[in-house]
C-alpha positions, 0 to 999 in steps of 0.5 A: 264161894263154894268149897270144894275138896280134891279127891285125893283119899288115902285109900287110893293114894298111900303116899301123899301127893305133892301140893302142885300135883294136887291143885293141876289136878283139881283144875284139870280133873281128866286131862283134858285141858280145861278149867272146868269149874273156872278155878283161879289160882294163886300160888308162888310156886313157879313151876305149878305156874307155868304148868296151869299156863298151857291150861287155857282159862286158868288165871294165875295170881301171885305175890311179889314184894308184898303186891298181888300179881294178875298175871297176863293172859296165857299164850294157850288162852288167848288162842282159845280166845281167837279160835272161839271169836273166828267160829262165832264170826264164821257162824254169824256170817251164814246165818245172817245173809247180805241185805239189799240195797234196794227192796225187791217191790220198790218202784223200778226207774221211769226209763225202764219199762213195766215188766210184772204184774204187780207193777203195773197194778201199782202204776194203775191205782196212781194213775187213777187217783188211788193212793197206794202204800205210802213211803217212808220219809228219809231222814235229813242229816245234817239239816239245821232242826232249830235250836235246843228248846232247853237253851233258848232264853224264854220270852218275858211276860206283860202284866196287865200294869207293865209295859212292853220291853220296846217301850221302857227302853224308849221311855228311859 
């Protein structure tokens, strides 16, 4: 940890400053409504509580019976919070455009007629034999693979002096 001292000389403030004045004013230096530097703070008085709640990002901590006390997100924080997630959300969307289904040089359907000439290029080399670039291969889902190498029981193997399973339980 890092520590860090208010500011407050007694040159500049002949009278000193009340406590709660003091720790707002080294959370929110300039007034500008923000937990600069990510201060936590834990304290008892009340009213130096609700005071940081309109600050957002600035967690609060208190005692109460002998237990430390987190308290909840503060209203002004949790609308900082939805303001950043919608801005983030907004920019992914223009960045990032829809994609298509389909891509643009896959085959057209047999029924429609050739239109382009790279279509008719493709149709050509398989006409004559060539083979043209190959597609990928889908996946089944949901198709049975075989079962788990690692729970199938492996096969016994027969010594030269053993017999076959099939024979001993004949033979016995």
């Amino acid at each position: 940890m890092e520590r860090r001292f208010c500011g407050h000389h007694p040159q500049d403030h002949p009278e000193p400053l009340d406590a709660g004045e003091c720790i707002s004013a080294v959370v929110d230096g300039k007034n500008s409504g923000r937990n600069k530097h990510r201060y936590v703070v834990a304290t008892q008085d009340i009213e130096l509580r609700r005071e940081l709640r309109a600050i957002p990002g600035v967690p609060l901590i208190y005692i109460n019976k002998g237990v430390m006390i987190m308290e909840p997100m503060a209203s002004a924080s949790t609308e900082e919070r939805t303001k950043e997630e919608r801005t983030k959300f907004r920019a992914e969307l223009k960045t990032n455009p829809v994609k298509r289904k389909r891509a643009d040089d896959e085959e057209e359907p047999k029924g429609s007629a050739v239109t382009d000439g790279a279509s008719e290029a493709q149709s050509n080399a398989q006409a004559s034999g060539e083979e043209g670039p190959q597609k990928k291969k889908k996946k089944n889902y949901g198709k049975a693979r075989g079962p788990n190498p690692l729970a199938v029981k492996k096969k016994k193997k027969t010594g030269p002096g053993q017999k076959p399973a099939a024979a001993r339980k004949t033979a016995a």
